[in-house]
Structures are given as structure tokens and as C-alpha cells.
FINUFI-781987 format. One record per residue: residue in one letter; x, y, z of N, C-alpha, C in turn. Coordinates in steps of 0.02 Angstrom, whole numbers, plus 50000, padded with zeros to 5 digits. Layout:
N
AXYZXYZXYZ;...
This chain:
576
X500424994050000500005000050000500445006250000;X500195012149954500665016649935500815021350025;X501075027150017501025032950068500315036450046;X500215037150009499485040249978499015036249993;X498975030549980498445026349992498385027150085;X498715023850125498765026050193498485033150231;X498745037950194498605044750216497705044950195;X497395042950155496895043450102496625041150181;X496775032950190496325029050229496375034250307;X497085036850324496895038250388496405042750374;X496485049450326496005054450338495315052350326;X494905046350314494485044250315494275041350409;X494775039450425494395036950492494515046150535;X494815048450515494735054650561494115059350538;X493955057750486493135059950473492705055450524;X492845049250501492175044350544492365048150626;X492885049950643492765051550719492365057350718;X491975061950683491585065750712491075064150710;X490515068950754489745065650750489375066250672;X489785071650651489235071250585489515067550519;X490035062350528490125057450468489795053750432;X489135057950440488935054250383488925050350311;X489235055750285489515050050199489825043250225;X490325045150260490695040650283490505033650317;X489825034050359489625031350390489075026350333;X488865032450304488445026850229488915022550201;X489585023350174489995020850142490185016750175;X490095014450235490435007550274489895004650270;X489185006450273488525002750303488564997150231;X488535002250173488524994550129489054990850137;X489694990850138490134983650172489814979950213;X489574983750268489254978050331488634975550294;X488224980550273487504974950256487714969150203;X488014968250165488454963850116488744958750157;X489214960350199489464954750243489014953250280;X488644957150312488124951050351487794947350305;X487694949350262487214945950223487154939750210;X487954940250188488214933750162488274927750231;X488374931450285488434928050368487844925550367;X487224929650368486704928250384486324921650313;X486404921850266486434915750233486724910350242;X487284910150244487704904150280487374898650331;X487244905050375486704903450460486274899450432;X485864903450365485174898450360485094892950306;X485444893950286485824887750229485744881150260;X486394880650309486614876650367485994874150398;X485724878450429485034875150458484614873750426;X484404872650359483854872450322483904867350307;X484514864950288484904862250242484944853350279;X484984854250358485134848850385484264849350433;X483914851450417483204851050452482914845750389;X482844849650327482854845850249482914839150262;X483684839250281483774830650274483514827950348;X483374829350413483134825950457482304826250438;X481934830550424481234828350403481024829050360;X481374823650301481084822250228480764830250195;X481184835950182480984841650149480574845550177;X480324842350250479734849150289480274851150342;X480534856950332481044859850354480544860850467;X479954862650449479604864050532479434859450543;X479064853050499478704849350540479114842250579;X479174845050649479324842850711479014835550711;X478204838350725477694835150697477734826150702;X477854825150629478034821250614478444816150620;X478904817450679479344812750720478834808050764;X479224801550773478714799250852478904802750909;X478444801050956478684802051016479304803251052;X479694795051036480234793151089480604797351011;X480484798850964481214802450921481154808950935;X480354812550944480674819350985480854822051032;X480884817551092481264818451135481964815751135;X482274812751102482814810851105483164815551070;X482664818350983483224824050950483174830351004;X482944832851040482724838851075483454838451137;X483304829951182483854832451244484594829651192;X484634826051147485274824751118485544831951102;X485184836451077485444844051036485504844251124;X485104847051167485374849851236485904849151271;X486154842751228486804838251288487154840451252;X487274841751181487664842951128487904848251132;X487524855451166487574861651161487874862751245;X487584856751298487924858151345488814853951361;X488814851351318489454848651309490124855251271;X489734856551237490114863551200490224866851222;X489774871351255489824875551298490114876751349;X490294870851395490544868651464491094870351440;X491524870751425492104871251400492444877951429;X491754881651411492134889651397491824894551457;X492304898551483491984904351536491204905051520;X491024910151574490174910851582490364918351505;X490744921551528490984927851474490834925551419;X491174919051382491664918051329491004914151299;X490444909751343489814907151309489324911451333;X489304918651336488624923751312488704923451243;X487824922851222487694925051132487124928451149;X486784930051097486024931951096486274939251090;X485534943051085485444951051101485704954751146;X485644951651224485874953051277486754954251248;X487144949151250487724949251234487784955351179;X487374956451150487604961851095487614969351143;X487014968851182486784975551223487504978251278;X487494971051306488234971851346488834974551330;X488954972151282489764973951225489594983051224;X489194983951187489124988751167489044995151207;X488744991651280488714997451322489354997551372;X489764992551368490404991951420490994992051376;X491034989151313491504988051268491404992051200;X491124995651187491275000851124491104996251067;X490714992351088490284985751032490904982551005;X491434981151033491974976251018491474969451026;X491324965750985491334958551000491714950951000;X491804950451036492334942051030492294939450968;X492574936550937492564930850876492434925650900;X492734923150961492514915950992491724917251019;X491414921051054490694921251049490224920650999;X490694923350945490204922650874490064915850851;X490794912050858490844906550834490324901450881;X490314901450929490044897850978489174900750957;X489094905350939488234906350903488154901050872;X488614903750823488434900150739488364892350752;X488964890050808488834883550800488224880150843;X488164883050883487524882150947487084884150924;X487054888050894486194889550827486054885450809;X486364882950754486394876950725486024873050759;X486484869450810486224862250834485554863950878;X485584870350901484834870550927484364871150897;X484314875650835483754874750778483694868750750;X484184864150732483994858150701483664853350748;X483884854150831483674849750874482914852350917;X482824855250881482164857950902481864860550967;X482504863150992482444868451048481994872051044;X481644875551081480914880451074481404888851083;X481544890951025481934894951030481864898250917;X481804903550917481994906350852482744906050824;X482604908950785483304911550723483694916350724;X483084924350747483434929850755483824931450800;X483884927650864484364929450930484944927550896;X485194922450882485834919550825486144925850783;X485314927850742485594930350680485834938250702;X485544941450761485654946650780486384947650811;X486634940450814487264941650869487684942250793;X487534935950768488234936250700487924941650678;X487604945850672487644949350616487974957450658;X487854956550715488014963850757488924959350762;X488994954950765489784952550762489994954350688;X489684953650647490074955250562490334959450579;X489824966250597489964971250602490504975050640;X490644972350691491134972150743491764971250709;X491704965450665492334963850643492714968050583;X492034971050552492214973450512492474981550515;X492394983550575492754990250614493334988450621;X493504980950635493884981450697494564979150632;X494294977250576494754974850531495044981550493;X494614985950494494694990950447495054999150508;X495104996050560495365001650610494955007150617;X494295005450639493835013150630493665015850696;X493765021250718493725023150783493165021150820;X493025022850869492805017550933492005022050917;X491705028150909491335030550917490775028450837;X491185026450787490775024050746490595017750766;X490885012150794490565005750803490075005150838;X489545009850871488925009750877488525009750830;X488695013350780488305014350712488165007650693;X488775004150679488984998650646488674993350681;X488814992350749488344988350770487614987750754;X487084993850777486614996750731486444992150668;X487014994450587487054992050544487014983350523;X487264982850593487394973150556486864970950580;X486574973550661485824970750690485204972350639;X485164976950605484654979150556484584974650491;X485284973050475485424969850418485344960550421;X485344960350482485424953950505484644951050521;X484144955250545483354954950545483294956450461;X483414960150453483124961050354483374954050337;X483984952050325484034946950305483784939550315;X483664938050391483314933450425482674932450404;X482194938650401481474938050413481244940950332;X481724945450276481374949350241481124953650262;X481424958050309481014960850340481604970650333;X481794973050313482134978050298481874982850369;X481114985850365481004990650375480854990050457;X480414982650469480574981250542481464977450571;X481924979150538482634980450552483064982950581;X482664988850541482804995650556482664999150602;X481924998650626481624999450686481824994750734;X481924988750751482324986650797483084987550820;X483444986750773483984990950774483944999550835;X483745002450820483635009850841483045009950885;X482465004850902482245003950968482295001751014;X482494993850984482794987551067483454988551049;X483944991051019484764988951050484974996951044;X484945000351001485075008451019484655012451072;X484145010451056483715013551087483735021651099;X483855026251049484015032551021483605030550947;X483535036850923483355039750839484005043850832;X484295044850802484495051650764484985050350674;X484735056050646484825054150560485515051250557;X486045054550598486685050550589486745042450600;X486255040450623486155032950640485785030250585;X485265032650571484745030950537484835028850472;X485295033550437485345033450349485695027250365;X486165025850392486595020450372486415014650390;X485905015550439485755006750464485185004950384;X484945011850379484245010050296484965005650256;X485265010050252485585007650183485794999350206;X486334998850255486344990950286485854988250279;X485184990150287484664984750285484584984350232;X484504986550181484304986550108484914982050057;X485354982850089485884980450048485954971750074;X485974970650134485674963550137485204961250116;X484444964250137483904961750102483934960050018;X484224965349962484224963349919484914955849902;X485364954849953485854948949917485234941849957;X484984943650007484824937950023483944935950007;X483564939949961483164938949908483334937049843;X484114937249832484474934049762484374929349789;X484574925949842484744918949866483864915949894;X483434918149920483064913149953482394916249925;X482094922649886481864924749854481484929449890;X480844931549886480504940149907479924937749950;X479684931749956479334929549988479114930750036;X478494933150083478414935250151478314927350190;X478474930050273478794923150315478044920050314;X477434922750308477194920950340476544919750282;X476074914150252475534915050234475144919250209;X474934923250145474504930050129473934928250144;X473454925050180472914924050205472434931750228;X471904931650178471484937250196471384937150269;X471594946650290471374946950359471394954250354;X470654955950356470264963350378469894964850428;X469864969550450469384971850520468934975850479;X468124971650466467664972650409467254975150459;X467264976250518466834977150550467034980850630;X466674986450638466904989350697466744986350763;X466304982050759466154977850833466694971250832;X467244970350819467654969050818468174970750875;X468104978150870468704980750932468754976750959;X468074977851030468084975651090468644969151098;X468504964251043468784957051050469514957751048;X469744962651011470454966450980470664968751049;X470554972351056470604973051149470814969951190;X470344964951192470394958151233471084954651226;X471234954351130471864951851131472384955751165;X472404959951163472934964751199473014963651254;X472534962951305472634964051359472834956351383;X472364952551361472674943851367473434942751340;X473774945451278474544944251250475034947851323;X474564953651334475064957651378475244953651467;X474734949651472474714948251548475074942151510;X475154936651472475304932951446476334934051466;X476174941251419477044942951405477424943051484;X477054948151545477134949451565477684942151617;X477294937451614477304930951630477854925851616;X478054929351537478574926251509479234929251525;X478994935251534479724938651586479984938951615;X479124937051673479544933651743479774928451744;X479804923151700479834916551696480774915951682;X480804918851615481484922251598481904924051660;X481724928251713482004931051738482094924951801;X481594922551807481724915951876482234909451844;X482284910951781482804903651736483514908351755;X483464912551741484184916651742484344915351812;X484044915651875484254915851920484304911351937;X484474904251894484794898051907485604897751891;X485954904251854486624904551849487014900951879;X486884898251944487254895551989487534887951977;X486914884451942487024879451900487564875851860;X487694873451844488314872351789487914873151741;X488304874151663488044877251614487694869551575;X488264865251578487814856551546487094857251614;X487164859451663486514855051682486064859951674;X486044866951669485664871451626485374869451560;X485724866351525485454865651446485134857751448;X485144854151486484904846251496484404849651529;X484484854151586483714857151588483024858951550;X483264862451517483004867451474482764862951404;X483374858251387482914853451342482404848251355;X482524846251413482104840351471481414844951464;X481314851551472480634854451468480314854851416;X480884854451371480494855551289480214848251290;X480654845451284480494838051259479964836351276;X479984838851353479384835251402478694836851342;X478774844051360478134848451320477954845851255;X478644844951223478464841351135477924833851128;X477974830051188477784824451212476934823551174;X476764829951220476034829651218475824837451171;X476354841551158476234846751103476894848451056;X476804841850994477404844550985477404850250929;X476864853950928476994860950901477564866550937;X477804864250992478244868951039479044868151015;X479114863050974479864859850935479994868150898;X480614868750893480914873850840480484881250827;X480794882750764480404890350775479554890850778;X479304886950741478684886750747477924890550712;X478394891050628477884897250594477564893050548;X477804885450560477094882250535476554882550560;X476674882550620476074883350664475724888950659;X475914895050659475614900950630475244900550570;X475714899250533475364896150456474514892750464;X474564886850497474254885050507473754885350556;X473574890350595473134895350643472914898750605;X473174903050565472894909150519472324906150452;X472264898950444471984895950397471374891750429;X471464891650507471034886950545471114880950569;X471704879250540471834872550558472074869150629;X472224873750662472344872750747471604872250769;X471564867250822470844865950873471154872850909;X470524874250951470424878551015470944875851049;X470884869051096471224866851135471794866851119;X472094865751043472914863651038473284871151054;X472864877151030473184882751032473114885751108;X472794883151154472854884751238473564879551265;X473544873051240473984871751248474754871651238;X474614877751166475514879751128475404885951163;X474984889651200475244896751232475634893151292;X475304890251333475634885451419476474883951379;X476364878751333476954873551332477544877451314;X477374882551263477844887051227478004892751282;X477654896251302477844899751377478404897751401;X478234891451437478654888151490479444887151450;X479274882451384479794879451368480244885251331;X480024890151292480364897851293480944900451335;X480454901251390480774903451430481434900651466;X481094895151483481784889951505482314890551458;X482274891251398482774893051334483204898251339;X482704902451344483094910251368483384911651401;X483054909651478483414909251539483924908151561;X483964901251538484554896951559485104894651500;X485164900751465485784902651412485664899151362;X485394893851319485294891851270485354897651206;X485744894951163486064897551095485594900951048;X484614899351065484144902251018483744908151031;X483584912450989483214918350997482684915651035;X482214923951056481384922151083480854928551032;X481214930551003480784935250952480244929450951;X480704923750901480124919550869479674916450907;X479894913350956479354910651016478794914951058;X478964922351024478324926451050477754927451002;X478314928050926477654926750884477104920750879;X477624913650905477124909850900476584909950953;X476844911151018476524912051072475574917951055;X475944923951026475464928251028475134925750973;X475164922850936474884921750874474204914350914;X474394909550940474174904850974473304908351034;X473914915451068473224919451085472754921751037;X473014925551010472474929350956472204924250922;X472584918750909471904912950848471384911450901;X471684907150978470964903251014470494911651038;X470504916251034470064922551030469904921250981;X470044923350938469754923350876469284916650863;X469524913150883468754905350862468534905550905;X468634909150962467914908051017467594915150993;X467674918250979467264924450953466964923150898;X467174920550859466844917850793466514912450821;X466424908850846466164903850887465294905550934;X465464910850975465244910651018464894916251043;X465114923950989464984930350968464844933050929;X464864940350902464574941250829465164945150804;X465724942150787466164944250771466334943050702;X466424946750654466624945150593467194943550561;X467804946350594468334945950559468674938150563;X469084936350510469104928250502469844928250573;X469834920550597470384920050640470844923250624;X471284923650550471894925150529472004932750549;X471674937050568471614946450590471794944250670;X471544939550697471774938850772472424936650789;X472594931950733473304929350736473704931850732;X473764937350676474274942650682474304948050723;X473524949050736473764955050791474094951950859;X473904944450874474074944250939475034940950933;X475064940450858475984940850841476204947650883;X475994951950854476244960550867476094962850931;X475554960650970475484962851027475914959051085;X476024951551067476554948551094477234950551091;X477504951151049478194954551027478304958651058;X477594966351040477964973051078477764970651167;X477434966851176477534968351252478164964951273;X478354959051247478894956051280479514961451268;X479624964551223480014967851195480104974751228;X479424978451225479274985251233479524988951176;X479344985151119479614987251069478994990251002;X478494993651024477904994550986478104994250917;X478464999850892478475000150830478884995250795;X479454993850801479754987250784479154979950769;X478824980350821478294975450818477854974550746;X477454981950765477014983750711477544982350647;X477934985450625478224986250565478314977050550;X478704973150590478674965750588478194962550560;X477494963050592477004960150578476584960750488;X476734969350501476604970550436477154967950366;X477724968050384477984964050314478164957550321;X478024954450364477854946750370477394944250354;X476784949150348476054946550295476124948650247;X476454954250225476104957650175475584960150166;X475354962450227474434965050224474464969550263;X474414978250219474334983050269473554984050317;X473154980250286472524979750310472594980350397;X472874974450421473024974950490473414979950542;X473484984150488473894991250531473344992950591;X472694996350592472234997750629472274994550684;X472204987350692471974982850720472604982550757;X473054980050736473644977750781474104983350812;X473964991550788474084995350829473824997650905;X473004997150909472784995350965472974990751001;X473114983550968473194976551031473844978651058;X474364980751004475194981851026475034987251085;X474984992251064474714998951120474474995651197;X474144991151186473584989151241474104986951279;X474324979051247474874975851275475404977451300;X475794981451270476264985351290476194990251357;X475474992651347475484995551443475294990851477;X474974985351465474984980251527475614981151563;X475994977451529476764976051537476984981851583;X477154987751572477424992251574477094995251621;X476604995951627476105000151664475764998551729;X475674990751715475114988151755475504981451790;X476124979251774476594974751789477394980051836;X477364983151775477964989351806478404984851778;X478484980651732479124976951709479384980251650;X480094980851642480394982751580480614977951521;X480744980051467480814972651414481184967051434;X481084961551406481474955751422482164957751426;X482484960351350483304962551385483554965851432;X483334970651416483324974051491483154972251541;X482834970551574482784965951642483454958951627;X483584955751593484174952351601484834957951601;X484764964351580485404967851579485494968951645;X484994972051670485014972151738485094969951801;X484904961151782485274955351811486044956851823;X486174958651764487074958251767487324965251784;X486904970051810487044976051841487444983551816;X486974979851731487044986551697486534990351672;X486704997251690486015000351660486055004251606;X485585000751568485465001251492484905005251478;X484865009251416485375012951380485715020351444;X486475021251408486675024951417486445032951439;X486475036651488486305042851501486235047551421;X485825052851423485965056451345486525059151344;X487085061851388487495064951408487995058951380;X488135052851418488555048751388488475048151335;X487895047251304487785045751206488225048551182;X488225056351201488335060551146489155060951186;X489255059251218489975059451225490365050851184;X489925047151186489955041151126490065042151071;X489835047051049489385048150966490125052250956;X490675055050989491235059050956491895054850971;X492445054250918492925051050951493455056750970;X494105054051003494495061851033494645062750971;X494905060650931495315064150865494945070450825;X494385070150859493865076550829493845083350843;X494145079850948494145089250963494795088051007;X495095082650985495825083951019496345091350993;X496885091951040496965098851000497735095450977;X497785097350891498485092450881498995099250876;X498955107050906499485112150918499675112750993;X500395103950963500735102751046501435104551012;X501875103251042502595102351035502855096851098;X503475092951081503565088351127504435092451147;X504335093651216505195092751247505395087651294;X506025086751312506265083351375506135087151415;X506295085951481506015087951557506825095851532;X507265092451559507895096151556508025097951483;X508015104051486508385107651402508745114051421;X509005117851350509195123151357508845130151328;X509075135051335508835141051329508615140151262;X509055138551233509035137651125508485130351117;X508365125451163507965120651139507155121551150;X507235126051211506385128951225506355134051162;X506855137451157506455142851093506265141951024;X506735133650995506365129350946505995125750959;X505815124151017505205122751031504595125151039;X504575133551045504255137451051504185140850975;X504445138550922504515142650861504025142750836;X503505134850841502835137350783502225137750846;X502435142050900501955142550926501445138450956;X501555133350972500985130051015500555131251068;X500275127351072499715129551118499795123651204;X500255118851169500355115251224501175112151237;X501455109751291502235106951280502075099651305;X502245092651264502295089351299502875085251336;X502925087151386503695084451427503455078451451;X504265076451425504615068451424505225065951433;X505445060951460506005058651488506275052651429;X506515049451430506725043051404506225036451400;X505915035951463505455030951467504505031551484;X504575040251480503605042951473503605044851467;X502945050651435502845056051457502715061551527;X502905063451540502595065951597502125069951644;X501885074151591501585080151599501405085551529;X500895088651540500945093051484501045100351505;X501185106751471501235108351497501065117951445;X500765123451485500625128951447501245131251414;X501165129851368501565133851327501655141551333;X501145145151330501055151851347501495155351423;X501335148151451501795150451522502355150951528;X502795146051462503545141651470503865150051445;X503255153651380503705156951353503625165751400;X503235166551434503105170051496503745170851542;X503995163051561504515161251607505065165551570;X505175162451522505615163251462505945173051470;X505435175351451505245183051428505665184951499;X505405185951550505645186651601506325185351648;X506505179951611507215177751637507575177651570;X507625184951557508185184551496509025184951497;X509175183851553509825182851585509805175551607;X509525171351611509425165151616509945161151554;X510635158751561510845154651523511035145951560;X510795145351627510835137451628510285134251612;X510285126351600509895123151586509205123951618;X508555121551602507815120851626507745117751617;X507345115651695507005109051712506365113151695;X505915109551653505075111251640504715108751699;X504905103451734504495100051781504595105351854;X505115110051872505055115351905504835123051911;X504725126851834504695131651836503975131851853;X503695139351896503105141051876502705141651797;X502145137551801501715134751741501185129851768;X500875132151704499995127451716500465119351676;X500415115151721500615107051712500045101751734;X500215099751681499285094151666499685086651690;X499285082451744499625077451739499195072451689;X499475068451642499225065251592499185057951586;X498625054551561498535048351552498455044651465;X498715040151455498735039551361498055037751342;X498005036251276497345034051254497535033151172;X497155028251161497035027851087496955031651051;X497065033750977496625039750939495885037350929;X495895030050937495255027250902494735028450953;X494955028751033494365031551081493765035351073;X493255035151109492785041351111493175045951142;X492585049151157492735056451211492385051051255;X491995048251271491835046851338492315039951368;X492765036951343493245032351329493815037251360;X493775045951346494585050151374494315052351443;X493535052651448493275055051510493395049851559;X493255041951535493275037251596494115036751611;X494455038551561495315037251590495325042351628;X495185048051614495315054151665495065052851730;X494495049951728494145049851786494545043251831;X494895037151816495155033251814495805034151854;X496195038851817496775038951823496935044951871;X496275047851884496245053951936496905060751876;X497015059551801497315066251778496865070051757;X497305076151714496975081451694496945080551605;X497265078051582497215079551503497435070451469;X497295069651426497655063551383497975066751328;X498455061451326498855060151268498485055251235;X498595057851145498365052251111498745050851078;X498715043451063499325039551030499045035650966;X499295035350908498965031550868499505026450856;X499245018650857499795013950837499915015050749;X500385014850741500875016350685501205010450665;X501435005650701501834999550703501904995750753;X502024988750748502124987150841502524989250880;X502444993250926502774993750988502775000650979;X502595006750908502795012350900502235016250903;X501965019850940501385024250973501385032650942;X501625034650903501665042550921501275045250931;X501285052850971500765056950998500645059650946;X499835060650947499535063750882499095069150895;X498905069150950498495074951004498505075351063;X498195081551092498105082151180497125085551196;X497285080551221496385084351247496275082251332;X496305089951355496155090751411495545090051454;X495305090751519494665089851558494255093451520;X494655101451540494175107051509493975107251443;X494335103751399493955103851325493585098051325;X493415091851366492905087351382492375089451411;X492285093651464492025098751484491425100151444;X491885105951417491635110551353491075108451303;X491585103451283491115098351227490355095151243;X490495094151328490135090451366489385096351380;X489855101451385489085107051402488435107551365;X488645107351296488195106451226487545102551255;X487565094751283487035092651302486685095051375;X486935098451411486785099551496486265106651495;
């Protein structure tokens, strides 16, 4: 690579360090939506591919196994995943959403490669083994890991890999579900949980740019059945209602459930997952609609084909066995296990109202709304929800309808429970509080290289009359003094040459570390840092200013800026 080429690339990441990099930030999003893309195919290839060959071409139907074979494929994948797993720290085997939320709010969305790997392969064997668990928890981790990697390959400062994270989670639901636009909205409701346009353009474009490679590959298809479903009739609400408030006490339930599995940590991780499959299995026994993701079953609710009874019994079985999934660390999403869940409510409403009331609209209007009203309550994710539901049918018809149930549901939860979304309440388990202050955001959202100040000059501690005054020649604004083996201090320039002015009979040597002067004691830092990355060293290291160092080569650091309290401060006032 030339000197031009290099210089080209640095002055590109010293754009991405400000908040408004936008171009810049578009111009990486298609790399990531592309690479996830291709991640996120792989993922479903793999699983399709070996479901195919375990049940003769019906990739869902569970079904169709006996008895004693679905419980044996269910705890064999459990033992399989707790054998793997055991291996590795409690750290080193987090996956899922959570794991993405964590990184990102403690680690600058650095993600492990060995966590990723440990998805991909524990996805796998849990989707094929018919864990009661989805696709998207998997697909959200690899795809918020592409992204990770793909910062981390390309050296991009610390304050864009939120974006990026953003970008691969958006791209990674578009790609999974077909779903672009509810992506996007998840992205920027459950894991940012912020709006703003600098985020926004680039996660669209990431989503768009996966969705179209992985419609080359698996085609445009919506996930779910086009089955007519209208609200033809306004005495309808009431029942619409009903679903809401039934999905929401439902969700509410599944949270706590989640949250009482988690607090089995104490466990070993094999007897966690022999757990957790022992419940499925159990459940598959006598419902084995509760096996794998479960949108046959939807499929087949929205058309009529579920009894009353089977769908009271896939809300109980799927609940329980969900949760235990979630809880107790298993490798599979629960997006999907809420759609089936809420979908299971809204159909047995829907046939007892059609049944038993004067309700017009066909089951398939209940099924989806009680998809969306399930989702956003477990979630607290309204709009993400809504947008889901709608391009998973393809039928804007149900906008009306499933905005009320989501609405409804969502304050159960929230309102009438006082519980916060499923991740969040596990973030909080682990005693972080998520999302970030607005004050930290926006000290996130800048890296130092943006408002570091690069008019320093570097001296030794000890010099002479003639070495301070070429040091003083182009005027700086700062000195940084150094010995042989650190830096030590920084120091006013304005003062050195003050000293200077005044002691013009002064011909022995100067010590900088004695004269009267404003002297900063200093701590190093990356160029690639935030500002809130120079605030926690300061705060850390109890100094006043950082040095920033950009690696250049191994072992070779040079200083490339200085940014003090007061210009953290400063910067900092903007939001206060």
C-alpha cells in the first residue's frame, strides 16, 4: 500500500471520528450489510439444509417425528450444546441480544470472535434439534459481530462502532425475516434505543443492501402466509382489545419466567441446557407444536387448522419451554417464540369469538395481531413490532387493528406489571444500566481525534535556553514533557514562554517539571477512543488531560493529540 493510499485511509477514519460522518458512515454501512448478508445466509443455509435432510423436505414439521424420536432429538441437541459450551467461561459462552447490548454498552461494541463462533455453531444444533427457541437471537449476534469485525478489521474509531453495530443488527433481521423496514426499527428501538439521522441513513442503507443479496438467494417471499385478514367490522374492537390485554398479561409472565431461569446461573452450564431441553421435550411429548421456531404453526392458525384446545395448549407449553431457553443461556432467539406464542392467543380468541359472538373478522386478523401485541410487550418494542407484523404478511390491512392490541399490551407490561423489556431486565441482572445517560451518548457519538487539539510540541524535562525557543518557534498551544521512558506532563506553553520573557539573563539549563506553569498530569489513550472512553481514563487515572497515541507499528505509538478535562468539559456542556 502506497504513502497516499495510507494517508487517504487515515483521513477517512478521522472523518468517521466526528458526530456528523455521515458519507462516511453510509459508505461502510454497505460493506457491513453485504457481509452480514452473506453471514446471515450461511446461518440459514446450514440450518435448512440439515432440518431438509432430518424431516424428509418439511424443514418445521417437528410434527412428524414419534414420540420417543422427539425427545431424544430435543435432549441429544441439549447435551450437545451443553457439552460445547462447558468448555468455555460464563463471558466467553454469552450470545444472543443481551450479549450484543452488553459489549456495546461496556466495550465500544467490540465483540469476541470466539462468541460469534460459539452462536453460529450452537444455533445450529439448537434449531435443528428443536429447541423452542427462534433464528433471530443467532442472527442478531452474528450479524452485530460482522459488524464488529468489520471496524475492527478496517481500524475505525471506537465512536463509529455503535453505528455499525446498529448496521449489522438491522441487516441481520432484514436478512433473516425479509424484513428491511422492521430492522431498522429494531435496530434503533431495542439495541440503540436513540433515533437520530446520523444513525438512521446508514443502518436503511445496511438493511437494504442485505435484504436485496439475500432475496437473490432465498427469494422476496413474506415469512408468513397471505391469508385474507381485515377488520370489516367495527364491533370487532372490543375482541381486539381483549387480545391485547390477554398477549400483555401473557408477556408479562414470560418475563418473569425468563427472569426466575436466569436466576439459576448458579448451576453448571451442561446442567442448565439438559434442563432446558428436558422441558421442551417434556412439552413436545404431548404438544409437539412447541419443537423449533414454529411458523408452521402460525401458518396454520391463520387458515384454521389449529383446534381451540391445541392453541391453549402451545400458549402454556411454549411459555414455559421459551423461557427455560432464554433463561438458562441456550444459543436460540425468543423474538420467534413470541410470535408463536401471541399468534396461538389471538387465533383461540379469535374462534371463540367467531364461535360464540358476533364477530366478523376471520381467525387470521387475530393471529397477527396477537403476533404484534406479543412481541411489543415482551420487547417494549411497539413500533419494531408493528412494522414486523406488517411485512411478514404483506397485508397493510392489519395496521388499525394491531396498533391498538400492541398499544394495549405494551401498557399492561409496562404500566400495570411495572416490568421493563425482556433485555433489559436480564441487563440488569448483570448490573448494567441500559441505555446509556443522553449525556454519555453524545459523549459516545464523538471520538477524541475530533476535538483533540493536535497544536502541541514535545520537549525533555531538562533543556536549554536555544531548545525551548525551537520549541516554542511554531507557537503552540501546548508542551509535551518527556523523559526517556514517558511522558510526563503537559504543559502551557504560553507560560514556558512567559518564564522565558522574564528571565532573559537566564543561560543554565531548565527543568520544565520546576518552573512556575499550568502542568497537566496526563494519562494515554488511543486515537481510536471516544470522548467518553478520554473522560473514563481521566476519571480513572484521577489526571487532567490525555495524550493520544495512534499505533503506527508494533511497539511504535506516536503522539498525535492532547485533549484536556476542560475541552471534555466544554464539549460536554452542549448537552447539559
Amino acid at each position: 500500500m502506497s504513502v497516499r493510499d495510507r494517508l487517504n485511509i487515515e483521513f477517512f477514519r478521522r472523518q468517521l471520528a466526528h458526530v456528523d460522518a455521515l458519507p462516511q458512515l453510509v459508505v461502510i454501512a454497505i460493506g457491513v450489510g453485504l457481509f452480514t448478508g452473506a453471514v446471515i445466509i450461511g446461518f440459514r443455509l446450514s440450518v435448512d439444509s440439515l432440518l431438509n435432510q432430518l424431516l424428509d423436505g418439511h424443514p418445521e414439521r417437528f410434527e412428524s417425528l414419534t414420540f420417543t424420536a422427539r425427545a431424544m432429538l430435543v435432549l441429544t441437541g441439549a447435551g450437545l450444546i451443553g457439552l460445547l459450551l462447558q468448555w468455555f467461561t460464563p463471558s466467553e459462552r454469552r450470545v444472543g441480544v443481551v450479549h450484543v447490548m452488553e459489549r456495546l454498552s461496556l466495550h465500544q461494541g467490540y465483540l469476541p470472535l470466539k462468541n460469534a463462533v460459539l452462536q453460529f455453531v450452537g444455533g445450529i444444533i439448537g434449531l435443528v434439534s428443536g429447541q423452542s427457541g427462534g433464528r433471530e437471537g443467532p442472527a442478531i449476534h452474528l450479524g452485530a459481530a460482522s459488524a464488529s469485525a468489520f471496524g475492527q478489521w478496517f481500524k475505525l474509531p471506537n465512536n463509529s462502532m455503535r453505528t455499525l453495530i446498529a448496521c449489522g443488527t438491522a441487516a441481520a433481521i432484514a436478512s433473516s425475516f425479509n424484513t428491511p423496514i422492521a430492522g431498522v426499527i429494531f435496530a434503533m428501538e431495542v439495541v440503540m434505543m436513540e433515533y437520530s439521522i446520523a444513525s438512521f441513513l446508514p443502518v436503511i442503507v445496511s438493511a437494504v443492501c442485505s435484504t436485496f443479496l439475500t432475496q437473490y438467494v432465498f427469494g422476496s417471499q413474506p415469512a408468513f402466509s397471505m391469508v385474507p385478514a381485515n377488520l370489516d367490522s367495527l364491533s370487532d374492537l372490543p375482541l381486539i382489545a381483549v387480545v391485547g390485554v390477554l398477549t400483555g398479561c401473557v408477556a408479562a409472565i414470560f418475563i418473569r419466567m425468563v427472569q426466575w431461569f436466569a436466576g439459576l446461573s448458579h448451576w453448571t452450564f451442561f446442567v442448565r441446557a439438559i434442563a432446558a431441553g428436558a422441558m421442551t421435550a417434556g412439552a413436545a411429548l404431548i404438544v409437539p407444536e412447541v419443537m423449533g421456531i414454529g411458523y408452521d404453526t402460525v401458518n396454520a392458525a391463520m387458515v384454521g387448522q389449529v383446534a381451540l384446545w391445541t392453541l391453549a395448549a402451545i400458549v402454556v407449553a411454549k411459555t414455559v419451554a421459551s423461557a427455560a431457553a432464554a433463561g438458562l443461556g441456550m444459543p436460540v432467539g425468543l423474538i420467534g417464540p413470541t410470535f408463536v406464542i401471541g399468534a396461538a392467543v389471538g387465533g383461540a380468541l379469535g374462534l371463540l369469538g367467531n364461535h360464540y359472538g358476533d364477530f366478523q373478522a376471520t381467525t387470521a386478523l387475530y393471529v397477527i395481531v396477537g403476533m404484534g401485541a406479543m412481541m411489543a410487550a415482551v420487547l417494549q418494542a411497539p413500533l419494531a413490532a408493528l412494522m414486523a407484523v406488517l411485512e411478514m404478511t404483506a397485508n397493510p390491512n392489519i395496521i388499525p387493528p394491531a396498533m391498538l392490541a400492541i398499544a394495549i399490551s405494551t401498557l399492561i407490561v409496562s404500566q400495570v406489571f411495572r416490568l421493563k423489556s425482556v433485555y433489559l431486565s436480564t441487563l440488569n441482572t448483570l448490573g448494567l444500566d441500559y441505555p446509556p445517560s443522553p449525556v454519555k451518548l453524545h459523549l459516545q457519538r464523538a471520538g477524541v481525534v475530533s476535538i483533540m487539539n493536535r497544536d502541541f510540541a514535545r520537549s525533555a524535562a531538562l533543556v536549554t535556553r536555544e531548545e525551548v525557543q525551537q520549541t516554542l518557534s511554531n507557537n503552540p498551544k501546548w508542551v509535551v514533557v518527556e523523559d526517556v521512558e514517558h511522558i510526563r506532563c503537559i504543559l502551557n506553553a504560553g507560560d514556558l514562554k512567559a518564564f522565558l520573557d522574564e528571565r532573559q539573563d537566564l543561560e543554565e539549563g531548565i527543568d520544565l517539571m520546576r518552573l512556575p506553569a499550568d502542568r497537566k498530569d496526563v494519562v494515554s489513550i488511543d486515537s481510536r477512543a471516544t470522548v467518553q472512553e478520554a473522560q473514563d481514563a481521566l476519571s480513572a487515572a484521577g489526571a487532567e488531560a490525555c495524550i493520544v497515541r495512534r499505533l503506527t507499528a508494533p511497539m511504535i505509538r506516536p503522539v498525535v493529540g492532547v485533549i484536556t478535562q476542560a475541552e471534555i468539559a466544554s464539549y460536554r456542556k452542549v448537552m447539559e
